[in-house]
Residue, then its C-alpha position, 0 to 999 in steps of 0.5 A: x550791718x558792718x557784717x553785711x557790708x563786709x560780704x559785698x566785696x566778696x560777692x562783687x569780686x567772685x562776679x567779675x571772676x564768673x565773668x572773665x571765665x565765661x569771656x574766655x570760653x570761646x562762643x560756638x561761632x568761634x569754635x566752628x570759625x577756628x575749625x574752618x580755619x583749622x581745615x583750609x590750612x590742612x588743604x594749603x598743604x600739598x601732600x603728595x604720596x610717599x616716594x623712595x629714590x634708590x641710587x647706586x655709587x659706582x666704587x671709585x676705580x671700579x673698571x680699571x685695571x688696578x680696581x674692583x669689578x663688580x660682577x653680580x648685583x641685586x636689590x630686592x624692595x621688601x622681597x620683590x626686586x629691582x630692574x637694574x641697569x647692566x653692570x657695565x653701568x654700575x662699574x663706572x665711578x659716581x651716582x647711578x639711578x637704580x629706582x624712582x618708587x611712588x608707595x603707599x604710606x609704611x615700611x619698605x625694607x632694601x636688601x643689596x647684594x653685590x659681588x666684586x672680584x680683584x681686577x688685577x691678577x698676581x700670583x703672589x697678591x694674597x687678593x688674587x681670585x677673591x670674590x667679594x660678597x657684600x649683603x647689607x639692608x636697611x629699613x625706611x619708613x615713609x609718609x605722604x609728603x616726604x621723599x626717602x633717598x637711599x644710596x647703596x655705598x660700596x667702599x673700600x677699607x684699606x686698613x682692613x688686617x683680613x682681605x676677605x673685610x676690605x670692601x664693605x657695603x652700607x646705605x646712605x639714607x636721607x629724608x625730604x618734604x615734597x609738600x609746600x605751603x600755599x601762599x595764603x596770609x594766616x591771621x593772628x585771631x579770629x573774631x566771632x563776627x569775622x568770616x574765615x580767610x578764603x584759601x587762594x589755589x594750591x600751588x604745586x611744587x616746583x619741580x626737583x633738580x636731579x643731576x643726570x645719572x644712568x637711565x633709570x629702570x623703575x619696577x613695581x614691587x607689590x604693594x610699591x606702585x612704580x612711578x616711571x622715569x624715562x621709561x613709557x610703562x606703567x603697572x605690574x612689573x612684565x615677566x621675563x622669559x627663559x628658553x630651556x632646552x636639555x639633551x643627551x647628545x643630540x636628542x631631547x632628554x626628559x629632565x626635572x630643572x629647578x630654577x631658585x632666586x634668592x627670594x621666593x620658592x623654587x620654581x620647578x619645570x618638568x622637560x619631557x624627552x619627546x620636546x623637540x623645541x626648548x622649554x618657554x618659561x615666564x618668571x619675575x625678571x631677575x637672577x636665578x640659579x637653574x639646577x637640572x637632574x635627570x636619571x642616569x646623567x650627572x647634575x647640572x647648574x647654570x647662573x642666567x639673569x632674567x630680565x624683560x628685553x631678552x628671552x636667553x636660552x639655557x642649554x644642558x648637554x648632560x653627560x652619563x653618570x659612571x656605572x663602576x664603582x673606580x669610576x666615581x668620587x671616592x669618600x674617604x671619611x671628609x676626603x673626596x678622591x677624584x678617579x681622574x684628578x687635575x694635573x698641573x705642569x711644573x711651575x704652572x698654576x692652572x691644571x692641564x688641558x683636558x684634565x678637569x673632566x673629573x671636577x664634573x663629578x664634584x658639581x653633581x654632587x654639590x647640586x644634589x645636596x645644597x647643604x654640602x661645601x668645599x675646601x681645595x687644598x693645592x700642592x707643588x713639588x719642592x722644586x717648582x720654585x724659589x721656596x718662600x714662593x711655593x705657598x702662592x703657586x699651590x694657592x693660585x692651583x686651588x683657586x683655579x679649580x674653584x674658579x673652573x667650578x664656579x664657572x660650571x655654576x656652582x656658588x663661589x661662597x660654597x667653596x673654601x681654597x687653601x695653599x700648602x706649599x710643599x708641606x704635605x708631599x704625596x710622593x719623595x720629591x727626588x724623582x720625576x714621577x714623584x714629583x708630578x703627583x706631589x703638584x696636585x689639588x685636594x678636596x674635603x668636604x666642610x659638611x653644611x652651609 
């Protein structure tokens, strides 16, 4: 009997426990009341689609006469890019809207490419023509209920020991919730026999504050669907139009013109000679580069940007390729020899009027091998100037040939320019003549890219 007894608080002490377990199981009225609880919270929350805000920061003193210019800009948003205001815009200091971009849930990769150039001019400032190029990227990852801000920062580093570093280009990113909670009282627990809270109406959210920047142009880069922002359009961005027109003195002339952005395939447009009206073309708005070739004439480039408020006309007068052998570049192992070089008069840096016909020669073939770079090398007498100050007169002559490419279309940053004084006469300095062919420019070719 004492064993009998014994056993009895156990068997009552395991049933309290049985019971306090089942109590803690919650009942099926329970679980579906929590689950509509689970559900009406999720609906109190505004889940808007993802957005990306893309500004640009004007470098402060940029447009003045002792600060950088911006002379080319491009964004591309996962290849496709941007409509941007003019660079008259973006020159000015502060806070300029680039983009407001409604997009699907996913990741959206920026790419800026910006140029800036030495506004002011010194013979003997070792900045003088430089251009800088600035690339930079970087990768966002959105979600329904929040906001990216991107900006593109342009900066100046004033410590930097080479002038080629002494801009920099970087992104500032920022993320922020666009949903809001409803204003709905949530209960501490739910009872079995208490029906679930009714959710009172979404509240919207309240509009964001923007401070006043440039007016924006909105794109729509697929799959990125634009939402506008003072500006009447909606859907797939418009094409732009380019009016070509190619010609051998003053009749139409058959051609093969290929116009390359920095995304995507060339595009290639056949020009027939009998066209007596130019040649309409429809591509993405944006900047390209517009190489025409055609038998028997030298090779042309051209820069244009594209964009959907103008239809600009390129026009190519084309020039005849020489004939004679004396008439045409000359290789010598990496050395190019110029049948009529530039001149330069003494003590001045930029060539003689007239004497760069030549330098048509060069484009060509750049143009016809993109894989070909440049190095110009410019020279001076020895008595053009106070010695310490030869170095600078012949580096301000090769830059001023590189420009004279640049401006005839060719890409700056195939072009590489180098000063040597004095160093390397071509002819003994005690004479006139000598002297006149020791002020000069020379070429080498670099090979690939």
């Amino acid at each position: 009997m004492a064993s009998i007894s014994a056993q009895v608080p156990v068997l009552v002490l395991l049933g309290l426990l049985a019971a306090t377990a089942r109590a803690a199981e919650p009942s099926a009225v329970e679980q579906r009341a929590r689950e509509d609880l689970d559900r009406q919270l999720q609906e109190m929350v505004q889940t808007p689609p993802p957005e990306i805000i893309i500004s640009f920061e004007g470098l402060p003193g940029a447009g003045t006469s002792k600060g950088y210019k911006l002379v080319e800009a491009d964004f591309l948003v996962n290849n496709q890019p941007l409509a941007i205001p003019g660079l008259d815009k973006l020159n000015g200091p502060g806070l300029h809207r680039l983009a407001v971009l409604t997009v699907e849930e996913g990741s959206y990769t920026l790419v800026s490419h910006v140029t800036y150039a030495n506004e002011s001019w010194n013979l003997f400032s070792e900045e003088s023509g430089f251009l800088w190029k600035l690339t930079a990227s970087v990768t966002v990852q959105v979600q329904r209920g929040l906001r990216a801000r991107v900006r593109v920062l342009p900066a100046i580093n004033p410590t930097a020991p080479d002038p080629r570093l002494k801009l920099k280009l970087s992104h500032d990113v920022k993320a922020e919730m666009t949903a809001q909670l409803a204003d709905v009282a949530i209960p501490d627990k739910v009872d079995a026999g208490t029906p679930a809270p009714v959710a009172q109406a979404p509240v919207k959210p309240p509009p964001v504050s923007v401070p006043p920047v440039s007016t924006p142009v909105v794109v729509t880069p697929p799959p990125v669907a634009a939402k506008p922002v003072e500006a009447p359009e909606q859907g797939p961005v418009a094409p732009a139009k380019l009016l070509l027109k190619v010609l051998a003195g003053k009749r139409p002339a058959a051609a093969t013109v290929y116009l390359k952005s920095a995304s995507g395939a060339p595009h290639r447009v056949v020009v027939d000679r009998k066209a007596s009206k130019p040649v309409e073309v429809m591509l993405p708005p944006g900047e390209y580069r517009v190489d025409v070739l055609s038998q028997g004439y030298l090779a042309q480039t051209r820069k244009v940007k594209l964009s959907r408020e103008a239809a600009p006309t390129v026009a190519f007068t084309l020039a005849k390729a020489p004939a004679s052998k004396s008439q045409k570049v000359q290789v010598k192992k990496e050395a190019l020899v110029l049948p009529r070089p530039p001149r330069f008069a003494e003590k001045q840096s930029a060539p003689r009027k007239g004497s760069t016909a030549g330098l048509a020669l060069l484009v060509d073939m750049l143009v016809r091998d993109e894989n070909l770079r440049l190095r110009i090398e410019g020279h001076t007498d020895n008595k053009e100037r106070p010695a310490a100050t030869l170095q600078a007169l012949s580096m301000a002559r090769a830059q001023a040939v590189a420009q004279a490419l640049v401006d005839a279309g060719l890409d700056a940053s195939r072009i590489d320019t180098v000063g040597m004084g004095d160093a390397r006469p071509k002819a003994p300095n005690l004479l006139p003549r000598g002297r006149e062919l020791n002020r000069r420019v020379e070429f080498t070719l670099l090979g690939t890219k």
